[in-house]
N, C-alpha and C positions, 0 to 999 in steps of 0.2 A: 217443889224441886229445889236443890242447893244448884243455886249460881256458880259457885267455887266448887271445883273439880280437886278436891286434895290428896288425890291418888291418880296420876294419868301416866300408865306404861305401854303407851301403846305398840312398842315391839314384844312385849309380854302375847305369843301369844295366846293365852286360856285368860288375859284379862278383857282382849282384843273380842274375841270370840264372844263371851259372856258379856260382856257392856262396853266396851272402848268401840268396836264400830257404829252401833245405834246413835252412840253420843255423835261421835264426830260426824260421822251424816246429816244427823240433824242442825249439827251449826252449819255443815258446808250447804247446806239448802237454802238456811237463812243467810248467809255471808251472799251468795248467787245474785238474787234478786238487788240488794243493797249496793254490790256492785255493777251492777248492771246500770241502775240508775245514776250510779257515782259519775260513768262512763256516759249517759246520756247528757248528760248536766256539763259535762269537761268540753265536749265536743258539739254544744249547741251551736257554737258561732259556726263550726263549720258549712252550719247549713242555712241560718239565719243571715251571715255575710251576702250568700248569692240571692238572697230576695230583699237585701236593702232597699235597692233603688225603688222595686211594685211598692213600698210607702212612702218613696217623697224623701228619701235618704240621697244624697250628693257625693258620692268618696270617688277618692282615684284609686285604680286594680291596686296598686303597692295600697294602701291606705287596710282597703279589704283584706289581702295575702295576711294584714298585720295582723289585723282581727282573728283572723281565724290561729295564726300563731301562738299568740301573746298568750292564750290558756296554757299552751302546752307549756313554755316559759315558765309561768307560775305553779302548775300542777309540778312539774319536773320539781321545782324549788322544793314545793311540800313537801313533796316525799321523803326526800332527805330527811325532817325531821320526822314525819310519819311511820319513818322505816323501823325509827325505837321507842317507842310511845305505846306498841300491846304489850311490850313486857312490865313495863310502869305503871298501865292505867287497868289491863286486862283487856282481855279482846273484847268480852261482852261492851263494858261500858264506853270504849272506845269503837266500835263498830255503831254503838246507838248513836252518838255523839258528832261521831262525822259524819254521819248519813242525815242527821238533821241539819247538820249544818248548810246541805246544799238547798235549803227552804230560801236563803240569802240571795245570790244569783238568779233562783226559780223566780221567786217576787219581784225582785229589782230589774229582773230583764221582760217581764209582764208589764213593770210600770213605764218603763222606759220608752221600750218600742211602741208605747200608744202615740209616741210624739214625735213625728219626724224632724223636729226644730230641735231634739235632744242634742247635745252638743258631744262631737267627738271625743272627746275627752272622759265624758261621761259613760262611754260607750267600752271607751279602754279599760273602765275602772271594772264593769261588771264583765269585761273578758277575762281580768287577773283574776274577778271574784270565783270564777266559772273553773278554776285551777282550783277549788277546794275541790272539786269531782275528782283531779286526776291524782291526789294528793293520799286519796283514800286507796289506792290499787295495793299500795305499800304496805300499810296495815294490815288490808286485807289477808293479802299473799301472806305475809309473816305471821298473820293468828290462825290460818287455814295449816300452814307445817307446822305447826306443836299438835296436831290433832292426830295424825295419819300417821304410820310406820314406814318406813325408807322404804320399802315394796310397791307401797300403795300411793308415794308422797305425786310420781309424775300424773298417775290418775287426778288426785285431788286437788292440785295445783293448776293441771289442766282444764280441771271442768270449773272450778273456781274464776280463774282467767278469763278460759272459753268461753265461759255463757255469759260471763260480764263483760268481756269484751264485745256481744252482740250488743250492748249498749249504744254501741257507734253506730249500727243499722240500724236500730230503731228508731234513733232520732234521726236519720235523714228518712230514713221510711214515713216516720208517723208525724213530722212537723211540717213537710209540707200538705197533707192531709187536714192537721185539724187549722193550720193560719187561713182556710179557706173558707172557715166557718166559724158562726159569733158559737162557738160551744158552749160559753159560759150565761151566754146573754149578751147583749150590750153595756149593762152596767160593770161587768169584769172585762170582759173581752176588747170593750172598746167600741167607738164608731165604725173602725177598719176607712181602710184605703182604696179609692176604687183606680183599677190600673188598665191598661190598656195594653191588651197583646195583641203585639203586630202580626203576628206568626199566624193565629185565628181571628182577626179583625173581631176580635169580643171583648168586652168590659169585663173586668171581673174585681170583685172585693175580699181584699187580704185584713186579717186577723192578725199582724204577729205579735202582740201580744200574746197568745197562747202560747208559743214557742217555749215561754217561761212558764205560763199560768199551769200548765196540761200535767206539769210532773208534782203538781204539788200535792194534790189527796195520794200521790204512789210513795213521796218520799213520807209522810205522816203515817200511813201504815207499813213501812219497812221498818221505820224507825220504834215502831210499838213491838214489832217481832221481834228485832234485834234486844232490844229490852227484856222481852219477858222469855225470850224463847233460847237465848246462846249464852255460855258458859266463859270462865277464865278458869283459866289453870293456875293454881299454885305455884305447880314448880316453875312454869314459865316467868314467874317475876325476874325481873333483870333491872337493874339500874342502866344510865346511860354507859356509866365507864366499865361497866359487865361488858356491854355491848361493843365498845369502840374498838375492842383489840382487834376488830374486822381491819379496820384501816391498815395496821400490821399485815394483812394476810394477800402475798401475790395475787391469790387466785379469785378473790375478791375483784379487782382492779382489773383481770383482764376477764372478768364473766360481765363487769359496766361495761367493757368496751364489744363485747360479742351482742351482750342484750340489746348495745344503742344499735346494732344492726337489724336483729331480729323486732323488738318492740319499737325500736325506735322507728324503724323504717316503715312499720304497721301504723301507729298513731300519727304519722308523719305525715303518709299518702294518705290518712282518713281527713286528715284536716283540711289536705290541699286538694283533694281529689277533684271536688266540685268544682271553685276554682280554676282548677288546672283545665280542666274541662270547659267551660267558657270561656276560657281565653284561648284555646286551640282550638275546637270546635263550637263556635258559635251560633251555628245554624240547629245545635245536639239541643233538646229539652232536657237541663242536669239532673235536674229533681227525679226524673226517671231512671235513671242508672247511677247516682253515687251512693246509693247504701250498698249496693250488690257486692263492692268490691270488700267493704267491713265486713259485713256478713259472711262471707268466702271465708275471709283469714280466722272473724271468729270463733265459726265453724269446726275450724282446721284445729288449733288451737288443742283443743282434747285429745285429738287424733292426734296431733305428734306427742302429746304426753307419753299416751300410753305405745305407742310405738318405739317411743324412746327406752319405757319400761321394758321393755322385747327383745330391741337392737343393738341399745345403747345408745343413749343424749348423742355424744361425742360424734358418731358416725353419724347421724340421722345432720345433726348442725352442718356440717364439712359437706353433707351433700344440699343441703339448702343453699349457700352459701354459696356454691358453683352454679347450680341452677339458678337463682338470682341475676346470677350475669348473664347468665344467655339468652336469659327470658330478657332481661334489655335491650340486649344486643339482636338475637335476632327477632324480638316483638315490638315491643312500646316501641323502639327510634325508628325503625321501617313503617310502623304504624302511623306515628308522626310526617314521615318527610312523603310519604306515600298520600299521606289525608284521609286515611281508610281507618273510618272510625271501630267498625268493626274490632280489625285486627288490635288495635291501640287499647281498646277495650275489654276484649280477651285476653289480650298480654297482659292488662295490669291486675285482671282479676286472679291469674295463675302469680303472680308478684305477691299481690295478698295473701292468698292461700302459703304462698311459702314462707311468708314471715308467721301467718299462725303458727304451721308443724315448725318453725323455729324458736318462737315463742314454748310451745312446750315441749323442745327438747330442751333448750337452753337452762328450765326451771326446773328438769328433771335432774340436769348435770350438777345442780349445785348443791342441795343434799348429800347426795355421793362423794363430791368432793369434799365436804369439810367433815364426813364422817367416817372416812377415808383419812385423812389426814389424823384427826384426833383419834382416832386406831391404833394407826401405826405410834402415835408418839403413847401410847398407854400400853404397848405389845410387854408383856413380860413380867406385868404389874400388878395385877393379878385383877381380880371381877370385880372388886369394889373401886379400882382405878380407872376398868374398863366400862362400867355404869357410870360414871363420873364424864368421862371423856365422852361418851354418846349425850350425857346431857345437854353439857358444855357444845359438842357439835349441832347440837340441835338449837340452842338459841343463837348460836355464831349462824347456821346457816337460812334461820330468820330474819336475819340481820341484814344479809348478805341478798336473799331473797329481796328485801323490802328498798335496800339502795340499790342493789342495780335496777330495781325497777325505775328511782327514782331518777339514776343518773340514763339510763335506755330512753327515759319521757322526754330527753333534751330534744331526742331528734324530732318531737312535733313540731317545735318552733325551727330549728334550724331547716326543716325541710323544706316547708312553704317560703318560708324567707329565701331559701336556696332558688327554691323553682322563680319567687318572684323579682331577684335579683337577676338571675339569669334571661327571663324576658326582658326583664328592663334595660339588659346592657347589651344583649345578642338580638333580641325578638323571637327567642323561641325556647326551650327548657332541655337543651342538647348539651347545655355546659353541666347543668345540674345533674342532670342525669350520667354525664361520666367521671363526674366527682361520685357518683355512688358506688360505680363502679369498683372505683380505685379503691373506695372503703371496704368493698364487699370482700375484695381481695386479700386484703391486709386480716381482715376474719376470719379465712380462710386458714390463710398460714400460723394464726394464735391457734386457732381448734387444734388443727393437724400435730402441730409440733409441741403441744401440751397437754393435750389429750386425747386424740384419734393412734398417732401414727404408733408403730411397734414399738416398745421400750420408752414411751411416753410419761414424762413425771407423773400424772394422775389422769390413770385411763378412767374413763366412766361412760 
């Protein structure tokens, strides 16, 4: 098979029909998995922070909040440059590439965690490391649109996302599972740590070690499929300064700031979720209910794609965005001052659920917008101007795709930091949470008045 795609029209439809969708399937299958792990690897601390102490680990709550932060910090950073590196490199060899690279963090936090005397410091280094996972979302997304047709793009952006965004639940699901067990042996796994729960007066012996060791034969065979099994396109080549006229473009700028709502607010509460949860309810076993809330949104995630497909991005967002607040208002903070864990916990899993269908309506709006725009400025010019300008719209809104991803990942670090900041000054997470508020609002009114409401610059 040729790696290099030198014909890819995928709005052509008799090219679409005849060969453009088998191809593009088959890489959105392989891109899935690769992301999925990129997401398991980004968001390990989230769930290896809450079982420091069962090894003999010493930190204060803010020290922890940071840990599990500090990925999203560095992942957010990648992205930025991840965002223009498949037009440069090719998606194929660039989707191999970063998906091996998270072998780095996998190893380094297997070798780490054998040693509760590892020094904090040490600890920080394989959190930034652990920002190569989130660094990959941006590639992704951006080599997944050159494959799809505007029809089909919120579908496949969706399920691209979607099922890599379950990444987040898997690893709080399956890490506290295998740290409980030497899986590898003792000679990988480690001696483990025997710990002592008060809750069950039982002894019990943790592995985290594995926490790292567990994704390393998954990322060696994603990484061989990605190689042998996914395509670049030709015409997607782009230099960086192809790329940057993004900067130029409004709508660019206010789709970062709609995404740091919807993705950010996703990746945000996955980081802090556990966390958040131990420090308000203490008496709760976390490890049993923080993947629940990932998985909801990841879930969701498809389902607003293609819904968006249906309704339109634009109205589906403006209603996430309201909902948002009320699930605050009347769930999570009544859940909170109330103590009723229940309710606190229902509320934040309909919270997640509404950042996925925002998540893919928000990456369904952004195709339409920039090929929408490069439309109207080619109207008149005849079909070789208007092929030209769907090109050009097509790597602009890869572009576009792959930084608001990158600048949406800020909200992982500032959320947890928010919520731990807000304990530590209030004693409770009532400040943080009506600062979201306020933000949610302000999204609100950028959707409405630029692309929902009647007579709107670019409706979509």
């Amino acid at each position: 098979m040729s790696y290099v795609l030198n014909v890819w029209e995928p709005e052509n439809a008799a090219f679409w029909g005849k060969e453009g969708s088998s191809i593009a399937n088959r890489n959105l299958w392989i891109s899935i998995p690769c992301l999925m792990l990129a997401f398991s690897v980004w968001m390990l601390w989230s769930v290896v922070a809450a079982n420091l102490d069962k090894a003999g680990f010493k930190f204060t709550k803010d020290q922890l909040f940071f840990l599990t932060a500090l990925p999203a910090l560095s992942g957010a950073t990648l992205r930025i440059f991840y965002s223009f590196l498949v037009p440069v490199f090719g998606g194929r060899k660039w989707t191999a590439i970063s998906t091996a690279s998270l072998l780095i963090p996998a190893v380094g936090m297997g070798m780490a965690l054998q040693d509760p005397t590892t020094s904090y410091s040490t600890l920080l280094v394989l959190a930034l490391l652990c920002g190569l996972g989130g660094g990959n979302f941006s590639s992704s997304m951006a080599n997944i649109s050159f494959f799809f047709p505007k029809a089909s793009k919120g579908y496949a952006t969706g399920m691209n996302a979607g099922i890599g965004n379950l990444g987040v639940s898997v690893v709080q699901f399956l890490t506290p599972l295998v740290i409980t067990s030497a899986v590898f042996g003792v000679a990988i796994s480690g001696e483990g740590f025997l710990f002592h729960n008060a809750k069950t007066n039982l002894d019990q012996t943790f592995y985290l070690a594995n926490a790292g060791f567990i994704w390393v034969p998954f990322i060696v065979a994603a990484t061989i499929a990605a190689w042998f099994g996914m395509n670049d396109i030709a015409s997607a080549k782009a230099s960086f300064a192809d790329q940057a006229v993004i900067f130029r473009r409004k709508h660019n700028w206010l789709m970062c700031w709609l995404y740091i709502g919807t993705f950010g607010s996703f990746i945000g509460f996955s980081a802090g979720f556990a966390m958040l949860i131990k420090a308000q309810f203490p008496e709760v076993d976390v490890m049993k209910f923080a993947f629940i809330g990932p998985l909801a949104g990841a879930l969701a995630r498809p389902v607003g794609g293609i819904l968006a497909d249906k309704i339109g991005g634009a109205r589906l967002t403006l209603w996430v965005f309201a909902a948002m607040v009320v699930t605050i208002l009347a769930g999570i903070l009544p859940g909170l001052h109330s103590h009723q864990f229940a309710m606190f916990l229902g509320s934040f899993i309909g919270m997640f659920i509404l950042t996925g269908l925002g998540n893919g309506s928000t990456f369904c709006m952004i195709p339409i917008i920039f090929l929408t725009q490069s439309e109207r400025g080619a109207f008149g010019k005849g079909e070789a101007a208007l092929k030209q300008a769907r090109l050009n719209a097509s790597k602009e809104s890869a572009a576009v795709l792959g930084f608001s991803g990158a600048i949406g990942a800020y909200g992982g670090f500032f959320i947890p930091q928010t919520f731990g900041t807000s304990i530590r000054m209030t004693g409770s997470p009532d400040m943080a949470l009506y600062t979201f508020i306020g933000f949610y609002v302000s999204c609100m009114l950028v959707t409405w008045w630029y692309y929902s409401r009647k007579g709107a610059e670019m409706p979509c």
